[in-house]
C-alpha positions as CSV (number, residue, x, y, z in Angstrom):
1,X,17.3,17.3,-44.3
2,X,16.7,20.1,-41.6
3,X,18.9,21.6,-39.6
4,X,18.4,22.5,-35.8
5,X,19.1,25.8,-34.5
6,X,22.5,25.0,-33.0
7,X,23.6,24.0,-36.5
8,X,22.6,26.6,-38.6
9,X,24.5,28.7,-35.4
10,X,27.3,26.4,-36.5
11,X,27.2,27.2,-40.2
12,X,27.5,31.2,-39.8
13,X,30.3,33.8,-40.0
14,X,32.2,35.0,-36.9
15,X,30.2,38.5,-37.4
16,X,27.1,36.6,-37.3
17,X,26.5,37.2,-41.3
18,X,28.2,34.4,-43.1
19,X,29.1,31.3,-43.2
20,X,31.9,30.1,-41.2
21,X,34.2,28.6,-44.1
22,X,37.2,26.2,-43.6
23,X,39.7,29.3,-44.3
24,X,37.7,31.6,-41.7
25,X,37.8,28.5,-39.4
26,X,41.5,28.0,-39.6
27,X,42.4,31.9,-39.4
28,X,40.2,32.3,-36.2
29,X,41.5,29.0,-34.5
30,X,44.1,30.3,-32.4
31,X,41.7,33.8,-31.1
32,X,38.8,31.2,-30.5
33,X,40.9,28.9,-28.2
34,X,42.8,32.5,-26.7
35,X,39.0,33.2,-25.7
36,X,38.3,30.1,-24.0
37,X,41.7,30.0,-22.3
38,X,40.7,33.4,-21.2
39,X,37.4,32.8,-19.9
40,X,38.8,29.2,-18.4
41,X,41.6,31.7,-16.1
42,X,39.1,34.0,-15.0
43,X,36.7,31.3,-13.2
44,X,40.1,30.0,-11.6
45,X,41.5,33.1,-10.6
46,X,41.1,34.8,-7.0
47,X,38.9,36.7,-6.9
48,X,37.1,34.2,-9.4
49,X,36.2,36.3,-12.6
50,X,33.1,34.8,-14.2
51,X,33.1,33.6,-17.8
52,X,30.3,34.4,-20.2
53,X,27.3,32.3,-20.0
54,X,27.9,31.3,-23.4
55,X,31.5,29.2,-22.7
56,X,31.2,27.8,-19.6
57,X,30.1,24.3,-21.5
58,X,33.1,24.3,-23.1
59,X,35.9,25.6,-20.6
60,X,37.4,22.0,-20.2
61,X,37.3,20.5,-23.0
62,X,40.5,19.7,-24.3
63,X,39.3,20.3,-28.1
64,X,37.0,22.4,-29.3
65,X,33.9,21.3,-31.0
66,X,32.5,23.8,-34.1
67,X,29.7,24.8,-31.4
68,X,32.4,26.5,-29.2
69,X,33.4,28.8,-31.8
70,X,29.7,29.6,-31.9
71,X,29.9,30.1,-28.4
72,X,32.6,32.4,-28.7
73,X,32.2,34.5,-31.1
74,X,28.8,34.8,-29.8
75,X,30.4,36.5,-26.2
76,X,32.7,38.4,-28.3
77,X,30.4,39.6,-30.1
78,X,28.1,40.2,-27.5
79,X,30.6,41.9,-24.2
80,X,33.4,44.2,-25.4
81,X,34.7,44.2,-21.8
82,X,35.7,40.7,-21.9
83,X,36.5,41.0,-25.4
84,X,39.4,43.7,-24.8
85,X,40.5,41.6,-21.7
86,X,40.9,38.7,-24.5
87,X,42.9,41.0,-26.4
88,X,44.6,42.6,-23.5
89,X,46.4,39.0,-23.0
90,X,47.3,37.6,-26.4
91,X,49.4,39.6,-29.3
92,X,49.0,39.8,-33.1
93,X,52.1,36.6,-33.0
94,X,49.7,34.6,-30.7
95,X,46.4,34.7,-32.7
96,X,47.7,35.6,-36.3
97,X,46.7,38.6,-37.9
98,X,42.7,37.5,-38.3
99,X,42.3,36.4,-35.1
100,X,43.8,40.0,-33.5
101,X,41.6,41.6,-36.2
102,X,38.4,39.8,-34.9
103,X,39.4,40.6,-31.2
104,X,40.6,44.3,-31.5
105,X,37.8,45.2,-34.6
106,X,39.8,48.9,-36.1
107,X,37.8,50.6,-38.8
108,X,37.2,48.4,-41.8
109,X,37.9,45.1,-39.6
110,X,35.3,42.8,-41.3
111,X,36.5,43.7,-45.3
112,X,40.3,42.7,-44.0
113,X,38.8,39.8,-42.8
114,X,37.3,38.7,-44.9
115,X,40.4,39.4,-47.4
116,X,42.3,37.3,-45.7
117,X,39.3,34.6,-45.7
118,X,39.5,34.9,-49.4
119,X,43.2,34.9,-49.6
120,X,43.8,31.9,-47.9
121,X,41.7,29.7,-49.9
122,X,42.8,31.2,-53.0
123,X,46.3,30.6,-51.8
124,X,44.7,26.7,-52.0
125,X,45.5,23.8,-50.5
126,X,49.9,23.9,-50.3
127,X,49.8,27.3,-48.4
128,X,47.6,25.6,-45.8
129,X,49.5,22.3,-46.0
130,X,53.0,24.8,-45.5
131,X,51.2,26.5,-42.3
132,X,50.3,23.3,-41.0
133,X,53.7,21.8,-41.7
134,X,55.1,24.3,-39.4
135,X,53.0,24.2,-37.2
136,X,53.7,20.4,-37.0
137,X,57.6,21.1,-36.9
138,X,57.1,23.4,-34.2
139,X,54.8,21.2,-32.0
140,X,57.2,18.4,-33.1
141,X,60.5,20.0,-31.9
142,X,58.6,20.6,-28.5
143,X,57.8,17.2,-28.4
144,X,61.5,15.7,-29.3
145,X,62.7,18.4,-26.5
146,X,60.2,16.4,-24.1
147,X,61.4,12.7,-25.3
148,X,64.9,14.2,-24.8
149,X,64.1,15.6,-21.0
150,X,61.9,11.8,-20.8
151,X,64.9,9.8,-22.1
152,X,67.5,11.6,-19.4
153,X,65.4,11.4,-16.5
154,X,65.0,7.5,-17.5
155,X,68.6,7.2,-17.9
156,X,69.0,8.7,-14.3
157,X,66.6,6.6,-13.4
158,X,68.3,3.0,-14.9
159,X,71.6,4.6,-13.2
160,X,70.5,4.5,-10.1
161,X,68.5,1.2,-10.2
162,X,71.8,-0.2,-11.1
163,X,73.3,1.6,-7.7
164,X,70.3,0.1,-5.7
165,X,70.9,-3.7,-7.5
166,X,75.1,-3.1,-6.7
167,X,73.8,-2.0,-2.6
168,X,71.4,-5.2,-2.5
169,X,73.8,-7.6,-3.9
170,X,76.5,-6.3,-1.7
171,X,74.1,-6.6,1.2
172,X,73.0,-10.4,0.7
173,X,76.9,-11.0,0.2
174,X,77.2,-9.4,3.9
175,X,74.3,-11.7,5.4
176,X,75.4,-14.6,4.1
177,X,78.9,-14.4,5.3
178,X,77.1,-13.1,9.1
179,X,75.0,-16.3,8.5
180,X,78.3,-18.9,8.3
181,X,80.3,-16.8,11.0
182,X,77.1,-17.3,12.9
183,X,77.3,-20.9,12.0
184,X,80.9,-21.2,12.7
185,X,80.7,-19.4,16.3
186,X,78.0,-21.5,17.7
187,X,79.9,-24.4,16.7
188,X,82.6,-23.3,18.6
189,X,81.0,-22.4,21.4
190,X,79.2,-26.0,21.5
191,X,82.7,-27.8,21.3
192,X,84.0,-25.0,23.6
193,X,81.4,-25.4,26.4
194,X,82.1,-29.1,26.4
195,X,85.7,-29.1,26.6
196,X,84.7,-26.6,29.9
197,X,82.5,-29.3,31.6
198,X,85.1,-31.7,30.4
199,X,87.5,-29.8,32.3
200,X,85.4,-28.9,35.0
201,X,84.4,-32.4,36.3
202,X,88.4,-33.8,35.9
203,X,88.9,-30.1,37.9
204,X,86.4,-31.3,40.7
205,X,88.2,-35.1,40.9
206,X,91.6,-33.9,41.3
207,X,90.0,-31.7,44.0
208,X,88.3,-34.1,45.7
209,X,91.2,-36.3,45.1
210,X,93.3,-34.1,46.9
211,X,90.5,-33.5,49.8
212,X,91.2,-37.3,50.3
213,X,95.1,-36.9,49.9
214,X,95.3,-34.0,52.9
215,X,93.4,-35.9,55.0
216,X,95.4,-38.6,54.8
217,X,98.5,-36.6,55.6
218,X,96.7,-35.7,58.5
219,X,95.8,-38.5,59.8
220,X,99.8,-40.0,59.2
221,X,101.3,-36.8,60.6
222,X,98.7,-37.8,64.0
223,X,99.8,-41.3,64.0
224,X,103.7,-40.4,63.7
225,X,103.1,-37.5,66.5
226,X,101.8,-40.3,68.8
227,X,104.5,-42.3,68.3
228,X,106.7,-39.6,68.7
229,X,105.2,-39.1,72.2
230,X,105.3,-42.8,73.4
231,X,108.1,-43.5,75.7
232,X,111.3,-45.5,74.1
233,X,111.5,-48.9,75.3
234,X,114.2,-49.7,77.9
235,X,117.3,-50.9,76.6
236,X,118.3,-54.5,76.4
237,X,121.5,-56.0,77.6
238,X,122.4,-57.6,74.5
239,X,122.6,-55.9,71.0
240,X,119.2,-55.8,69.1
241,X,117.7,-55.1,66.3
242,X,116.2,-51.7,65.8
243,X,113.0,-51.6,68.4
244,X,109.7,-51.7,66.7
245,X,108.5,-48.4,67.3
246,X,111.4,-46.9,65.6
247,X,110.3,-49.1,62.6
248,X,106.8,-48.1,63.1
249,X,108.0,-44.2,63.1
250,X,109.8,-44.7,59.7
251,X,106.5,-46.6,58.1
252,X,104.4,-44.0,59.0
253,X,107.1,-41.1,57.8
254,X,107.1,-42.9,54.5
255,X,103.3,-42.9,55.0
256,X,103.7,-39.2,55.1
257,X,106.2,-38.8,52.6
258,X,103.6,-40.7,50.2
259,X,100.7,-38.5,51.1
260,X,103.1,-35.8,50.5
261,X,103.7,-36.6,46.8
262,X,99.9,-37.9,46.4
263,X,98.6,-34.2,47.7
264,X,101.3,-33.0,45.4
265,X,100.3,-34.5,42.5
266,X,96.9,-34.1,42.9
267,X,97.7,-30.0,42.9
268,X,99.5,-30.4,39.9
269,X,96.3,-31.8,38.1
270,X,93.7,-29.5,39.7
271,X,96.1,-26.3,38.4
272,X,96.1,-28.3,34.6
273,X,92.3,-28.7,34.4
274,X,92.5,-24.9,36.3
275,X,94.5,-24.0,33.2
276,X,92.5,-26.2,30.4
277,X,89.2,-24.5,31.4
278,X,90.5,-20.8,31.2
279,X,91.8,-22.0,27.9
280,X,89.0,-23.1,26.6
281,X,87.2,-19.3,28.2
282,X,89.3,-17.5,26.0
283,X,89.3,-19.7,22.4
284,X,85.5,-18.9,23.5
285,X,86.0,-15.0,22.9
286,X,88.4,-15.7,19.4
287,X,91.9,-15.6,20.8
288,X,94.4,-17.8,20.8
289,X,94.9,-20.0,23.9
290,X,97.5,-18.3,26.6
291,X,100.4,-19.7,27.6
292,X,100.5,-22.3,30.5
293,X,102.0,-20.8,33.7
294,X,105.3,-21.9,34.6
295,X,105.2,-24.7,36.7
296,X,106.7,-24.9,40.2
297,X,109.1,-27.5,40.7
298,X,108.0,-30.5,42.4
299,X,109.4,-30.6,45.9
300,X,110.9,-33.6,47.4
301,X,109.4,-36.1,49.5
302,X,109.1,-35.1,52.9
303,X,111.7,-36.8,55.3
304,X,111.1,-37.3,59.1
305,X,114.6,-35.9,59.5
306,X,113.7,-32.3,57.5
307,X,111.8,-29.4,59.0
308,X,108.3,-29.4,58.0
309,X,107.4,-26.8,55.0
310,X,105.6,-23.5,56.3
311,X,101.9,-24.5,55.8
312,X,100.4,-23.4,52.4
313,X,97.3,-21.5,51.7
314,X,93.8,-23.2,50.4
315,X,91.7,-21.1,48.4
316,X,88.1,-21.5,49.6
317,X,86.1,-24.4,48.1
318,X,82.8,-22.8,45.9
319,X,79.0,-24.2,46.6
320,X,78.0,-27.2,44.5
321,X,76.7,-26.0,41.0
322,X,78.6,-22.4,41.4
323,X,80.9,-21.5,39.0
324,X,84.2,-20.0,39.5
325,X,83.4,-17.0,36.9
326,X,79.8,-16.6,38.1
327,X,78.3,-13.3,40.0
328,X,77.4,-16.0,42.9
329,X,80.7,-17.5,43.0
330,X,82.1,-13.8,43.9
331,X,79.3,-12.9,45.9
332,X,79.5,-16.3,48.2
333,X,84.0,-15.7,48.8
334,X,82.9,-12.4,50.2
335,X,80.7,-13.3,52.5
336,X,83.4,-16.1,53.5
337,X,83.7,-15.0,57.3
338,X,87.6,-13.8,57.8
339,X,88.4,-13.3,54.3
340,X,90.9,-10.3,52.9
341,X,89.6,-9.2,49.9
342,X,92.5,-7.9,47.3
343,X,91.5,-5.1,44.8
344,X,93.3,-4.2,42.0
345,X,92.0,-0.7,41.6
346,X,92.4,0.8,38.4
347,X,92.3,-2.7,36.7
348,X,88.4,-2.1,38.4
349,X,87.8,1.1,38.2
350,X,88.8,1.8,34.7
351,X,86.6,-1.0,33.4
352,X,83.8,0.3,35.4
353,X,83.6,3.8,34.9
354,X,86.2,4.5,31.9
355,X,83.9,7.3,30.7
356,X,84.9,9.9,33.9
357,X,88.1,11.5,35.1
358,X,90.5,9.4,37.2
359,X,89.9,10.6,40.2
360,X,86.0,10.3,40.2
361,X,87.0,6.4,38.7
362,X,88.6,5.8,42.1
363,X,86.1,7.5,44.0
364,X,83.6,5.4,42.7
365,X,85.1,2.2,43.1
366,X,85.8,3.0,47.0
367,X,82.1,3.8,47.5
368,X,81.2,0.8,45.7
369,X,83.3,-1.3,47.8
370,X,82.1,0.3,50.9
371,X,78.8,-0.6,50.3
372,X,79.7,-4.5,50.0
373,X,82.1,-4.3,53.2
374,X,78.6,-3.1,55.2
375,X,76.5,-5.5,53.6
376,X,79.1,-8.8,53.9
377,X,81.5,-7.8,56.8
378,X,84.8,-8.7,54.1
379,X,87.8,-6.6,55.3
380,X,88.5,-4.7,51.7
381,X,91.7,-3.2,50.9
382,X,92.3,-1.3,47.2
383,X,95.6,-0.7,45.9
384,X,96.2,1.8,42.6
385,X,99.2,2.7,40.9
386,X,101.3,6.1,41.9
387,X,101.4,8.0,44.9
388,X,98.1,10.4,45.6
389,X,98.6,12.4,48.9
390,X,95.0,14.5,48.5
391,X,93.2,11.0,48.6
392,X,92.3,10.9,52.5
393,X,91.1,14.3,52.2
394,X,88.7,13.4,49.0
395,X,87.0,10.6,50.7
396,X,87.4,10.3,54.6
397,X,84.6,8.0,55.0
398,X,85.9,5.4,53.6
399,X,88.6,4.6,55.6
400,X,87.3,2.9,58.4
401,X,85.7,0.1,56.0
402,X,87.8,0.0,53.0
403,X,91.9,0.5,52.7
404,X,92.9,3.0,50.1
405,X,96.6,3.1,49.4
406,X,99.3,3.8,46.1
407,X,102.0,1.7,45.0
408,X,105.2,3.6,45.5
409,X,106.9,5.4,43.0
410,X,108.2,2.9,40.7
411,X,106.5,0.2,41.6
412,X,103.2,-0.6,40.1
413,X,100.4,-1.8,42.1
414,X,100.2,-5.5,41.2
415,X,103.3,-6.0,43.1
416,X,102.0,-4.9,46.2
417,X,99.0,-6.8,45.6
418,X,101.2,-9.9,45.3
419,X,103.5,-8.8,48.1
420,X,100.3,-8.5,50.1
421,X,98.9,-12.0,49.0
422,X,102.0,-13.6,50.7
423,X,102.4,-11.2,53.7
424,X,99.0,-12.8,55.4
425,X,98.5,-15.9,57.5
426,X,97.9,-18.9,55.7
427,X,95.3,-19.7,57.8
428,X,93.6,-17.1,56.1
429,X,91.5,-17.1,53.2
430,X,92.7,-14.5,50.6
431,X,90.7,-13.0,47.4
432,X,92.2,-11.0,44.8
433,X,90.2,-9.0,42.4
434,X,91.8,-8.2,39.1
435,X,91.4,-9.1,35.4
436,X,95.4,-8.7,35.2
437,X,96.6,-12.3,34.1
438,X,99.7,-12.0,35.8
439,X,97.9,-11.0,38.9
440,X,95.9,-13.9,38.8
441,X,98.2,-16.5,38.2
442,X,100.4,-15.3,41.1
443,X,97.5,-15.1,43.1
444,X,96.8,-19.0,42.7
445,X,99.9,-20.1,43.0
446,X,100.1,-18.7,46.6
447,X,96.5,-20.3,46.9
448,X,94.4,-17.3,46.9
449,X,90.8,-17.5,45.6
450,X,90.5,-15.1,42.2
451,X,87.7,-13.1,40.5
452,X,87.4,-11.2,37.4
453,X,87.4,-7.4,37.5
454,X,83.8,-8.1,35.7
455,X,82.8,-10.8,38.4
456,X,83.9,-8.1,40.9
457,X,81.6,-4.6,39.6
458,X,78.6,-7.3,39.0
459,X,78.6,-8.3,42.5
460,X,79.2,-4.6,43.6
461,X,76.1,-3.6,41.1
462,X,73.5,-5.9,43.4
C-alpha cells in the first residue's frame, strides 16, 4: 500500500533521519507537548507572539495526533529562536532528559539520543509499564486531591441546602399560623361589629326613648305651673273635701315624678348600650373588656314639696348615620354654635407629634387648634400638666383664639379639665378631647359630648 507524504513525515526521526520509534515517541512526549504549549501562550499573550506556521493546526487540540510531533519537530528543527524560547520555559524535570536534549542540542546530542532510544526499549516492556505506573499514580493522586476538594464543596453544599430546607419549613410554619390568626381576627371582628350595631340601635331607642320621656316632663312641669298659677277657689262654709285643683296639682306632680324616673331610666340604659359598644371597640383591638363605670345612684322621685334639681347637661345629639368615633362626628360638635371645646393637651399632643421635643409638641397642637377655632368659630381652651411661665412669650398669637394654661403644681391637668366640665352653664354644650378613660367617663357623666385624641388630630389634619 502507499503512503502519502504526511505519513511517511509521520514515520521519520525527530532529526529528520529515522524513524520515529515507540521509545523515541514516548521520550519526546513531554518536549513535543512543552512546544505546543509554548507556541499555544505566545498567540495568547499581549503583545500576541506568533506561533510557527507549522503548529498553528494543532494549538487546541487537547491530544496530540503523530502529525503534531511532525509539526513540531519540524519548527524546532527549523527556528532556533523559538526553539531556545521552548527551552527557556521548561527544565530537564519537565521534559525528561531526551526531551531537554532534543530542545537544548549540546555536542553529540543525536548519539545520546538515540542511546536513550535504544535503552528504553532494551529496558522492554516493565521499565515502560513502571514509568507509566507512575505516571498514573501521580495523575491519580491529583485526581483523588480533586474528588477530595469535589466531595467538600458538596458537603458544604448538602449543609447548607439543609439550612435553606430548616428556613423554608420554618417559614410555611409562620404563614400558616398568620393564615388562622387571620382567620380568627376577622371572625372576631365580624361578631364584634355586630354586637356594635347591636348596641348601637338599642343606644339610639333608649335615646329616643328618653327624647320622649323629657318631653313629657315638660309638658307635666307646664301643666302643674298652670295650676300653680290659677287662683284657689274661695272657701266654703262647711268642711270639704280637698278642692279639685289641689287633687289635680298632686296628679300632675306624680305625673312628674313618673317622667322623672321614666327619663331616669332611660339614662341608665343609653349609658349601658354607651358602655356595651366601647366594650365591644376594645375586644376589637385584643384586650380585655374595661370595667363598667361606677354607676350613680338613682335619685328619688321628684316630690312637688322638694326643690327642683339644678338642670343637667345634654350632650349634643350627632347627624343621622354619624358615628360617635368618626372624623365627621368631631368635625360636626365643633361647628355646634356655642360650644366649649375641652383639650386634654399632652394626652393630644404626645400622640400627634411624639417624635419632637415637648415644647415644639405643645406648640404644634395650639397652632393646630388655632386653625380649627378660625375655620368653625368653637371657643378652644387646652390645658397641660405643670406650670410653664415662658409659654405666653413662645406663642402670643394664640391667645386671642385658643386658651393655653397649666395645671398647678400637683395637680394634673385632667382634674382641671373635669373641674372645668362642671364649672360651665348647663345650657351649654361642652366637648372634651382626650383619649384618657378616666377623662372620658367623667366627662359623660356630667353630660359632655367626648372625642378620641385620634378623632380630635384627624379633624385638625383637614
Amino acid at each position: 500500500m502507499r503512503l502519502d507524504q504526511g505519513d511517511r513525515d509521520a514515520r521519520r526521526g525527530p532529526a529528520g533521519n529515522g524513524e520515529l520509534t515507540p521509545a523515541l515517541d514516548k521520550l519526546l512526549r513531554p518536549a513535543i507537548e512543552a512546544v505546543v504549549a509554548v507556541a499555544r501562550a505566545g498567540e495568547e499573550d499581549t503583545p500576541a507572539v506568533d506561533a510557527p506556521p507549522a503548529l498553528r493546526p494543532f494549538l487546541h487540540f487537547a491530544k496530540l495526533p503523530t502529525r503534531a510531533v511532525v509539526a513540531a519537530q519540524r519548527a524546532v528543527d527549523a527556528d532556533d529562536e523559538f526553539r531556545a524560547r521552548v527551552a527557556e520555559t521548561v527544565t530537564e524535570d519537565d521534559v525528561g532528559r531526551a526531551g531537554w536534549l532534543w530542545l537544548t542540542r549540546p555536542p553529540g546530542w543525536e548519539g545520546d539520543l538515540q542511546s536513550l532510544a535504544n535503552g528504553v526499549a532494551e529496558a522492554g516492556e516493565a521499565a515502560a509499564d513502571r514509568r507509566a505506573e507512575n505516571e498514573a499514580r501521580r495523575r491519580l493522586a491529583g485526581a483523588e486531591a480533586a474528588t477530595q476538594r469535589a466531595e467538600a464543596a458538596a458537603a458544604a453544599a448538602q449543609a447548607e441546602s439543609a439550612r435553606a430546607a430548616a428556613a423554608l419549613a420554618e417559614e410555611r410554619r409562620a404563614r400558616r399560623a398568620a393564615a388562622q390568626e387571620a382567620e380568627e381576627l376577622a371572625r372576631r371582628l365580624e361578631q364584634t361589629t355586630a354586637e356594635r350595631d347591636r348596641a348601637r340601635g338599642e343606644r339610639d331607642r333608649a335615646r329616643d326613648e328618653g327624647n320622649r320621656a323629657v318631653q313629657k316632663a315638660s309638658e307635666l312641669k307646664d301643666t302643674l305651673d298652670e295650676l300653680r298659677r290659677s287662683p284657689p277657689p274661695a272657701p266654703a262654709p262647711e268642711v270639704a273635701p280637698a278642692p279639685e285643683p289641689d287633687r289635680a296639682e298632686a296628679r300632675a306632680a306624680e305625673a312628674v315624678r313618673q317622667a322623672g324616673a321614666a327619663l331616669f331610666e332611660a339614662a341608665g340604659a343609653a349609658a349601658a348600650m354607651a358602655t356595651s359598644l366601647h366594650r365591644a371597640a376594645v375586644s376589637l383591638g385584643g384586650g380585655p373588656p374595661p370595667a363598667d363605670p361606677p354607676a350613680e345612684p338613682p335619685p328619688s322621685p321628684a316630690r312637688p314639696t322638694r326643690p327642683a334639681r339644678p338642670p343637667r347637661r345634654t350632650p349634643v345629639a350627632l347627624p343621622p348615620g354619624v358615628l360617635d368615633d368618626s372624623v365627621e362626628a368631631a368635625d360636626h360638635l365643633f361647628r355646634v354654635p356655642g360650644i366649649a371645646v375641652l383639650v386634654d393637651g399632652y394626652n393630644a399632643s404626645q400622640l400627634g407629634w411624639f417624635e419632637l421635643p415637648i415644647a415644639e409638641q405643645r406648640r404644634r397642637l395650639v397652632d393646630a387648634l388655632t386653625e380649627m377655632a378660625t375655620r368653625t368659630g368653637a371657643d378652644i381652651s387646652v390645658v397641660f400638666d405643670g406650670a410653664e411661665p415662658v409659654w405666653p412669650a413662645l406663642v402670643p398669637r394664640t391667645a386671642r383664639l385658643v386658651k393655653v394654661s397649666f395645671s398647678p403644681a400637683g395637680v394634673e391637668a385632667d382634674d382641671v379639665v373635669l373641674g372645668r366640665v362642671g364649672d360651665l352653664d348647663p345650657s351649654r354644650p361642652v366637648l372634651v378631647a382626650s383619649s384618657d378613660r378616666r377623662v372620658q367617663d367623667g366627662s359623660r357623666a356630667l353630660g359632655a359630648n367626648v372625642i378620641s385624641s385620634p378623632q380630635l388630630l384627624s379633624a385638625l389634619r383637614r
